[in-house]
N, C-alpha and C positions, 0 to 999 in steps of 0.2 A: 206748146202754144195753142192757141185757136186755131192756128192755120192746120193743125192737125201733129204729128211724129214726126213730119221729113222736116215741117218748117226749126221743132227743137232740135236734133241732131246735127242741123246744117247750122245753126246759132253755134250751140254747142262745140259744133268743129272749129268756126271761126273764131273763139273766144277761148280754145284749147289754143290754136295756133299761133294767136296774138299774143297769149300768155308766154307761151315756150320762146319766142324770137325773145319777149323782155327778159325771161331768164337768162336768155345767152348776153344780151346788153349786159346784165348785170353785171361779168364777170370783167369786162373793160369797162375803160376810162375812169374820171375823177368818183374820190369817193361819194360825192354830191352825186353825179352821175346816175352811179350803181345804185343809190339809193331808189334814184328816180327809177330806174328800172325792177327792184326791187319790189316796188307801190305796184307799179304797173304789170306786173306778174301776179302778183296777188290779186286785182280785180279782173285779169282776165282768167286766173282757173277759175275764182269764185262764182263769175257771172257761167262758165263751162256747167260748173257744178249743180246751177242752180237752173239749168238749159235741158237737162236730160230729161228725155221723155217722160212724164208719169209710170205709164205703163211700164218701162223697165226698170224705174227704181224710184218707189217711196219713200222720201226722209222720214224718219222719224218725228215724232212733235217735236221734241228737242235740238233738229239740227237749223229751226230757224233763230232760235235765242243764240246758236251759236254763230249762226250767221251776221247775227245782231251785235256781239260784242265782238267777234274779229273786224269787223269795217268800223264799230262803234268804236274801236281800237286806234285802227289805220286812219280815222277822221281827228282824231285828240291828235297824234303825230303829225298831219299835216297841218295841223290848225297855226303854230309857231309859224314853216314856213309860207303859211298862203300869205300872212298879214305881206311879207313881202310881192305876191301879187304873182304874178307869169303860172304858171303850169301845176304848180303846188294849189293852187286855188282849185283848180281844174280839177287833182285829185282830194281835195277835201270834199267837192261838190260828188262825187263819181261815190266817194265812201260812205257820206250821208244819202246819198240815192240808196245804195246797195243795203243800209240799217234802214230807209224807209221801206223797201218793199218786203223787203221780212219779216218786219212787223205788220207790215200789210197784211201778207199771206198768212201769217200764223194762225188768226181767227178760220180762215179754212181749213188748214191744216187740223186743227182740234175739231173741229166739226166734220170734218168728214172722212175723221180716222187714220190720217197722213196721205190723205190719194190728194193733195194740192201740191202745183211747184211753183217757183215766181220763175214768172218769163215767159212759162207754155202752160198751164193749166189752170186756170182762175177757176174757182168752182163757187157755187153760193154761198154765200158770207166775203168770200175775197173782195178787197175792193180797197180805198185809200179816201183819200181828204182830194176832193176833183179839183180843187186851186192849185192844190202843191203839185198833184201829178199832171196836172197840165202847165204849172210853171217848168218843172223839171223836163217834159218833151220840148217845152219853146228853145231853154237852153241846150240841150244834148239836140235839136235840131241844126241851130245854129253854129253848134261845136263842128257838126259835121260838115257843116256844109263851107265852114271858114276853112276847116282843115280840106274839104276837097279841092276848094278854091287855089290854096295854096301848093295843090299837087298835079294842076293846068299846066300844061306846057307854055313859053313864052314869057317874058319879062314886063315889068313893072314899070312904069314911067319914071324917068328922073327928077328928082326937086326943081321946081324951077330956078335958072339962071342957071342951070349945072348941062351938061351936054353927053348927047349919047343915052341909053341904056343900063337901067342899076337892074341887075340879075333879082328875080324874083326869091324871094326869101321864103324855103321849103321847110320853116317849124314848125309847121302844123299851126293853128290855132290854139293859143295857150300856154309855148313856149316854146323849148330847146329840142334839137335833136339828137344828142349824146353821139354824136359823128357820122351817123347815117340817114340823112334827112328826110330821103322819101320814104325809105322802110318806114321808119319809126313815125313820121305821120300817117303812113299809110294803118299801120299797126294801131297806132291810137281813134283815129276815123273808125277801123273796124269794131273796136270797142264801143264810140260812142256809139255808132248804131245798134250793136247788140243791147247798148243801156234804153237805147230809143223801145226798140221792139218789145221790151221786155214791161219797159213802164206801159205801153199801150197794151198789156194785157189784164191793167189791174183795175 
C-alpha cells in the first residue's frame, strides 16, 4: 500500500484471517449456508493474495487476467442469487470490485514489469475510472459502517404499540449470519475494509 510494507502485511493478515474463520463456516450448516461461506473465503484469500507487499512477491503479468476471471467467475454465480436481494448482492458487488481493480492495476503491471499490486502499490499508469472508485468507497464505507453499527452493544427500540425491548439484530449489514452472528459480521466488516483500503490506492 502507500502507507508503506507494514500497512500490506497487516491487510494482508486480516483478509488471511477473515478468509480462514469462512472456510471453517463452510464446513457447517445449510447447504445455502456453506455456500455463503464458500464466496466469502474466496474473497478474503483473494483480497490476502492481492495485499502482499510488492517487494516480496511480484505477480506476474498474467496473474491479474487471472484475477479478473476467478471474481469475473464468482460475480456471474452470484448474479442469480443477488436478484433476490440480502447478502448475495453484497457478494456480487465485492466480486465486481475485486474484477474492477485488476483490471485497474494491469496497465501498471505491464508497464512497469510486474513491480504493481492492487491494494499496496499503485505505480504510474495504475489508476481507475474516479466515479466508479469513488462510487465503490461510498458503498464499502457504508457496508462498514452498518455492519459496525450492528456489532454496538445494546438493543433497538420496539415498533410502536409493542412493549419492552426487541434484541438488536447482529447480521451484519447485507444479511445472514450462518449461526455465529458477531463473528461472521465482525469477519465480513474486516473484509469490507480491506476492500475500502484497497480501492483507495488506485
Amino acid at each position: 500500500m502507500h502507507g508503506g510494507a507494514l500497512a500490506g502485511w497487516l491487510l494482508m493478515a486480516l483478509c488471511a484471517v477473515s478468509g480462514a474463520y469462512c472456510l471453517l463456516r463452510s464446513r457447517v450448516g445449510t447447504p445455502r449456508e456453506r455456500g455463503t461461506a464458500r464466496s466469502e473465503a474466496l474473497m478474503g484469500f483473494g483480497m490476502a493474495s492481492m495485499a502482499v507487499p510488492a517487494a516480496v512477491l511480484s505477480p506476474p503479468d498474467w496473474a491479474w487476467a487471472v484475477y479478473a476471471v476467478l471474481f469475473g467467475t464468482a460475480a456471474l454465480r452470484a448474479l442469480r442469487p443477488a436478484l433476490r436481494g440480502g447478502h448475495h448482492l453484497h457478494h456480487l458487488v465485492g466480486s465486481l470490485a475485486m474484477v474492477y481493480m485488476a483490471v485497474a492495476m494491469a496497465p501498471a503491471v505491464t508497464g512497469s514489469g510486474g513491480g504493481g499490486h492492487a491494494g499496496h502499490g499503485a505505480t504510474a499508469g495504475a489508476g481507475g475510472i474516479p466515479l466508479l472508485t469513488g462510487a465503490l468507497l461510498v458503498y464499502f464505507a457504508f457496508y462498514v459502517l452498518g455492519s459496525a453499527g450492528r456489532l454496538l452493544p445494546g438493543t433497538a427500540m420496539a415498533p410502536a404499540g409493542g412493549t419492552g425491548l426487541a434484541a438488536r439484530d447482529p447480521g451484519g449489514f447485507g444479511g445472514g449470519t450462518d449461526g455465529r452472528p458477531e463473528l461472521t459480521t465482525a469477519c465480513r466488516m474486516t473484509m469490507g475494509i480491506g476492500m475500502f483500503a484497497m480501492l483507495l490506492t488506485l
